[in-house]
C-alpha positions in Angstrom: 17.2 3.3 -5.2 14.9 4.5 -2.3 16.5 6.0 0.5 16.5 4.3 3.8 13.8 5.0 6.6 15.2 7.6 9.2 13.9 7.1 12.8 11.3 9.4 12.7 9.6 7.7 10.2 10.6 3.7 11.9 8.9 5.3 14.9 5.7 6.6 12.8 5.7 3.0 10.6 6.0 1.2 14.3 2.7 3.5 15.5 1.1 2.9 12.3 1.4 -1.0 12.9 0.6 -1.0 16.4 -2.5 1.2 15.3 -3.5 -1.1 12.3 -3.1 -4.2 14.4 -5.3 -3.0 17.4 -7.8 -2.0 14.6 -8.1 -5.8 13.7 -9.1 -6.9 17.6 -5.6 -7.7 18.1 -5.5 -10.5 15.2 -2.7 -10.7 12.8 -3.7 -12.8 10.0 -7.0 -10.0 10.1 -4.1 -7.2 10.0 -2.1 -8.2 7.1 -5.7 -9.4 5.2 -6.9 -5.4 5.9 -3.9 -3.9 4.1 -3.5 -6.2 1.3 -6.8 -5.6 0.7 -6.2 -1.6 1.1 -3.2 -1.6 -0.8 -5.5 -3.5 -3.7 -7.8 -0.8 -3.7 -5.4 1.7 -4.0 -3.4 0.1 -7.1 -7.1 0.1 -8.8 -7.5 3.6 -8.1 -4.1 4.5 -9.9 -4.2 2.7 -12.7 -8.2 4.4 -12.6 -6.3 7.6 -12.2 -3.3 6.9 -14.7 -6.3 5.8 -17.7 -7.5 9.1 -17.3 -4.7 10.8 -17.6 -3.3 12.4 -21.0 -0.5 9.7 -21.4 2.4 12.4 -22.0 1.9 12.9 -18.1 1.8 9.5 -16.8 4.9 8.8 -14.8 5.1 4.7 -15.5 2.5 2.0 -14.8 2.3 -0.4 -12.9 2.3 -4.2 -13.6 -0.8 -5.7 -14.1 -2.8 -7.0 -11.3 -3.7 -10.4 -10.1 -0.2 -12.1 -9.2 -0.8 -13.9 -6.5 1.1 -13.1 -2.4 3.6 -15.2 -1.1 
């Protein structure tokens, strides 16, 4: 289990958002559209990464893509 946020990093995630957000015009739906669409790219450059990689040194991977957001 992951251990949970300290306040330092609530106040960095809360600039990140307020950052991300302006970013998009101001526009939610456009906010939370960017990073999905961010965080797709980077689970295709990991897997990219964990193909080339001698399998004895891959951590774990990561379920396939394409399920769909709630």
């Amino acid at each position: 289990m992951s251990k949970p946020a300290s306040l330092s990093d609530i106040d960095r995630y809360e600039r990140a958002c307020d950052q991300a957000i302006a970013m998009c015009g101001g526009n939610l739906r456009s906010t939370i559209k960017a990073l999905i669409m961010a965080n797709e790219y980077l689970e295709i450059e990991l897997r990219e990464l964990q193909a080339a990689a001698p399998a004895d040194l891959a951590p774990a991977r990561l379920p396939p893509a394409g399920g769909e957001v709630a």
